[in-house]
C-alpha positions in Angstrom: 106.4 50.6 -2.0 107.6 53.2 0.5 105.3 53.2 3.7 103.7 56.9 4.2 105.8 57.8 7.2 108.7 57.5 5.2 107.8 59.4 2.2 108.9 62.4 1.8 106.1 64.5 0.7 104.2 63.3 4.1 107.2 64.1 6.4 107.6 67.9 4.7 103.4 68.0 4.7 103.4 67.1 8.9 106.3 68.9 9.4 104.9 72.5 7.6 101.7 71.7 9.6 102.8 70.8 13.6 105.4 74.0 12.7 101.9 75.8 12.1 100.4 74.7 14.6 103.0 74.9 17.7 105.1 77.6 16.7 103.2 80.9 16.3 103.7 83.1 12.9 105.8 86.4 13.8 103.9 88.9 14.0 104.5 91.4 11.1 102.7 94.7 12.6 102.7 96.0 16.0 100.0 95.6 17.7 97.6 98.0 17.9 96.8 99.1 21.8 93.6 101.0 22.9 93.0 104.2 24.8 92.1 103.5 28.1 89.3 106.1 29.0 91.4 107.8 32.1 94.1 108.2 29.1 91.6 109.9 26.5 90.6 112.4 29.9 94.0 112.9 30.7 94.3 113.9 26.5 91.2 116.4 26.3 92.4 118.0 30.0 96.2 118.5 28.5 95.2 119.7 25.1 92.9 122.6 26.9 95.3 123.5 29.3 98.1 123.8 26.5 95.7 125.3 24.3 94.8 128.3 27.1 98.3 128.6 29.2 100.9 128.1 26.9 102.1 130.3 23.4 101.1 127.7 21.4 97.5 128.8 20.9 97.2 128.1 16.7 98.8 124.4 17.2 99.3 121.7 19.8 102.4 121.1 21.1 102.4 117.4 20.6 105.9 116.6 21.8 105.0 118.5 25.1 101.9 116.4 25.5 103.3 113.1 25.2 105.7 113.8 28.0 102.7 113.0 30.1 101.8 109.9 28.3 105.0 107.5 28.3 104.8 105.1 25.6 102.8 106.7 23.3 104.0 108.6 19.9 102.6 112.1 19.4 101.2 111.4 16.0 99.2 108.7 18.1 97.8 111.5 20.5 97.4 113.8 17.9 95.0 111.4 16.2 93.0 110.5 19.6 92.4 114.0 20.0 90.9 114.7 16.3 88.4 112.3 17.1 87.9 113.4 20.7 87.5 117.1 20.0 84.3 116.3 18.2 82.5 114.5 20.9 84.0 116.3 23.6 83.6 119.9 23.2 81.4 120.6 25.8 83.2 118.9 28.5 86.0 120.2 27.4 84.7 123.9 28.0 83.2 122.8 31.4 86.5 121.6 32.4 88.3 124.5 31.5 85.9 126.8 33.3 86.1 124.1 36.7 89.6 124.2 36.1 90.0 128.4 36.6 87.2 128.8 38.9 89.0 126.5 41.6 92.7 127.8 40.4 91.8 131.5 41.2 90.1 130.0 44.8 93.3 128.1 45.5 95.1 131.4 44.5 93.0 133.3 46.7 93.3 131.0 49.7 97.0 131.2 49.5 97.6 127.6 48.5 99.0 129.0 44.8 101.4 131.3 44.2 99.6 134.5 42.6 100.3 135.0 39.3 99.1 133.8 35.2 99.7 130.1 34.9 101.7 129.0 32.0 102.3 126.0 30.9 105.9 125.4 29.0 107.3 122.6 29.6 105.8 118.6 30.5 106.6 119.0 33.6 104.7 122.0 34.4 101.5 120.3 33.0 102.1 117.3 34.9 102.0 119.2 38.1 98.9 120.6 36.9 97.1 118.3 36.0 97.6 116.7 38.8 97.0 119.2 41.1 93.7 119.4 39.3 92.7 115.8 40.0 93.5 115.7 43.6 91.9 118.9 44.4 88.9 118.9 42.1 89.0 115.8 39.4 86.3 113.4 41.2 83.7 116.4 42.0 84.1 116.9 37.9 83.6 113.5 37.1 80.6 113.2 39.5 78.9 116.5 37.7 80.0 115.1 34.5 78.0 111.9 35.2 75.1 113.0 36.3 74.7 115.2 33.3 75.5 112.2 31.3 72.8 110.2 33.1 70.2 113.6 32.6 70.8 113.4 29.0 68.8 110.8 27.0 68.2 111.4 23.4 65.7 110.4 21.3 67.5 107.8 19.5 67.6 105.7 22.8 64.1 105.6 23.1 62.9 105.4 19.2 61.3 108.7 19.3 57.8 107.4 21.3 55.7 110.4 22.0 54.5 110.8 25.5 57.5 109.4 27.5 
């Protein structure tokens, strides 16, 4: 009788299993990777601005978009914005009317050339957007907050009367 360490069923079974075990499977799909949420404000902000300062008012520019995003596909962007339109709008509009209240006061104080903005290349949004955030982006986030922190609906509380 052959002892079970040398029979060949046992090596091939310990073998499959330790190659299991220690060796890790390839991975067949990529991994998906998350939005971070400074990435889906940087998405909302350069859609809006695209969407107001460039020709491309009926579509979004994808390709131009993703200039400012390295490492990310369009398609992927195109998709974080479908579902961040929805739940955004109203930021978004309050943005957009932050974002030309203090560009015609920077324009007016001399600190801008004078003149419509356009936005035509990923460059020119880059530039913008981050003109935008040094000048104005943490007072925005600040109102945005505190509106947020206002706002309780009354699905948080369970709809008690006489809160």
């Amino acid at each position: 009788m052959v002892p079970a360490s040398r029979n060949p069923l046992f090596i091939a079974y310990n073998t499959a299993f330790w190659l299991d075990t220690l060796v890790p499977a390839p991975i067949t799909k990529r991994a998906r990777v998350a939005f971070k949420p400074t990435e889906d404000q940087m998405i909302w902000q350069s859609v809006a601005l695209v969407q107001k300062y460039s020709n491309h008012n009926t579509h979004v520019p994808w390709v131009l978009i993703s200039s400012a995003f390295p490492g990310r596909k369009p398609s992927s962007l195109a998709r974080r914005w479908e579902a961040l339109h929805v739940r955004k709008t109203n930021l978004v509009s309050r943005f957009l009317e932050s974002f030309d209240r203090n560009w015609k006061a920077a324009q007016e104080r001399g600190e801008l050339e004078a003149g419509p903005l356009r936005i035509g290349s990923g460059e020119e949004l880059k530039v913008v957007l981050e003109w935008y955030r040094e000048n104005v982006g943490e007072a925005f986030d600040e109102m945005a907050d505190q509106q947020a922190a206002t706002y309780c609906p009354r699905s948080l509380y369970g709809g008690l009367t006489g809160i």
